[in-house]
C-alpha positions as CSV (number, residue, x, y, z in Angstrom):
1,X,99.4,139.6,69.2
2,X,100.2,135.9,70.7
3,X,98.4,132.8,70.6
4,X,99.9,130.9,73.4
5,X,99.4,127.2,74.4
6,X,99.1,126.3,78.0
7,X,99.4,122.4,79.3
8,X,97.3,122.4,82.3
9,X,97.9,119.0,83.6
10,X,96.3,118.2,87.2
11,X,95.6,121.9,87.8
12,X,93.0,122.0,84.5
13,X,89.5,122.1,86.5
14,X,90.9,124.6,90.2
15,X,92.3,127.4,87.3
16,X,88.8,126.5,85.3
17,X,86.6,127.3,88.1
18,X,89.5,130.1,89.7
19,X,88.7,131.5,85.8
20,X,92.7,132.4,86.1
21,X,96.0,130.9,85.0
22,X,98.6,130.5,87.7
23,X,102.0,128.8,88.1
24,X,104.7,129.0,90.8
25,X,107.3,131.7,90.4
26,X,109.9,129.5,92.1
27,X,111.1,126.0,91.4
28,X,112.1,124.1,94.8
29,X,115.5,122.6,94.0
30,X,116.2,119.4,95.2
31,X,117.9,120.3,98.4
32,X,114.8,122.2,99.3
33,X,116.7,125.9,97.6
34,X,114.3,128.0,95.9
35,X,115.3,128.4,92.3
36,X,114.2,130.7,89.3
37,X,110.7,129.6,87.9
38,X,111.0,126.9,85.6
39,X,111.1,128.0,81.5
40,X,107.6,127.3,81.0
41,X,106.0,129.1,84.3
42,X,108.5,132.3,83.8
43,X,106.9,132.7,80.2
44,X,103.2,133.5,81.2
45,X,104.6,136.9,82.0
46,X,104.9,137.7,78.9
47,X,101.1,137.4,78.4
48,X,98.9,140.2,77.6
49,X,95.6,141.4,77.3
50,X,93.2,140.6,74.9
51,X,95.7,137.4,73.6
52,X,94.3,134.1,72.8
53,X,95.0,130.9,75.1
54,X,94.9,127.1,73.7
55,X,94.2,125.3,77.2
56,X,95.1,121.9,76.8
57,X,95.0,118.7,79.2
58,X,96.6,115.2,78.6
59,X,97.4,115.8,74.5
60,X,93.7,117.5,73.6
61,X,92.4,120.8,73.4
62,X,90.3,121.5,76.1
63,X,89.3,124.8,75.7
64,X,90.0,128.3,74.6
65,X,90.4,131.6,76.8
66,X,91.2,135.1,76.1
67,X,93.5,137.3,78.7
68,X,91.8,140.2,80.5
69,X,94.9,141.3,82.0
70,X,98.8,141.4,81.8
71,X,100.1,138.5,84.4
72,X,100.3,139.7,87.7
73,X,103.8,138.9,89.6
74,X,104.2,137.1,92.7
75,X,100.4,136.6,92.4
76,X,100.0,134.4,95.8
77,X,98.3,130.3,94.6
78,X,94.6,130.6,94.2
79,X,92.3,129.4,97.5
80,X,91.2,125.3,96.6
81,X,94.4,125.1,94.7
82,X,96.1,121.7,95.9
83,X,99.5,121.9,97.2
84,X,102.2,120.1,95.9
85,X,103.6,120.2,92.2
C-alpha cells in the first residue's frame, strides 16, 4: 500500500466537488505537438484502490482521500473543469 501526495494547485476546489482526481494524459509541446504526460500526471496511474491521498494546495495540507478505484486511462476532463493548464 501507497500513500501518495497530490499538489492540486488551481484545480483544488472543480476535483473537490468532481470527488475525482484528474490530470491530462498529454503535455502540449511548445509548437502545439502533443507529447507524453508530464512525470507527475503519468504517475497517478499507478494508483490503486483503497490507497491513501495527501491533497495538498499552495504548501498545506488540505485534505485527505482514499481511492475507490484503479485510475481510469484516457478518462476525458471533468464537466466545470476550466480549460487551460
Amino acid at each position: 500500500m501507497s500513500i501518495w501526495w497530490v499538489n492540486l494547485g488551481e484545480r483544488f476546489a472543480e476535483q473537490q466537488a468532481a470527488e475525482a482526481l484528474w490530470c491530462p494524459n498529454k503535455t502540449v509541446a511548445k509548437d502545439g505537438t502533443l507529447d507524453a504526460p508530464a512525470w507527475h500526471w503519468a504517475i497517478i496511474e499507478q494508483v490503486r484502490q483503497g490507497e491513501f491521498i495527501v491533497l495538498a494546495r499552495d504548501g498545506r495540507i488540505e485534505g485527505l482521500g482514499v481511492a475507490r478505484q484503479m485510475a481510469i486511462s484516457d478518462s476525458p476532463k471533468p464537466a466545470g473543469f476550466p480549460d487551460g493548464k
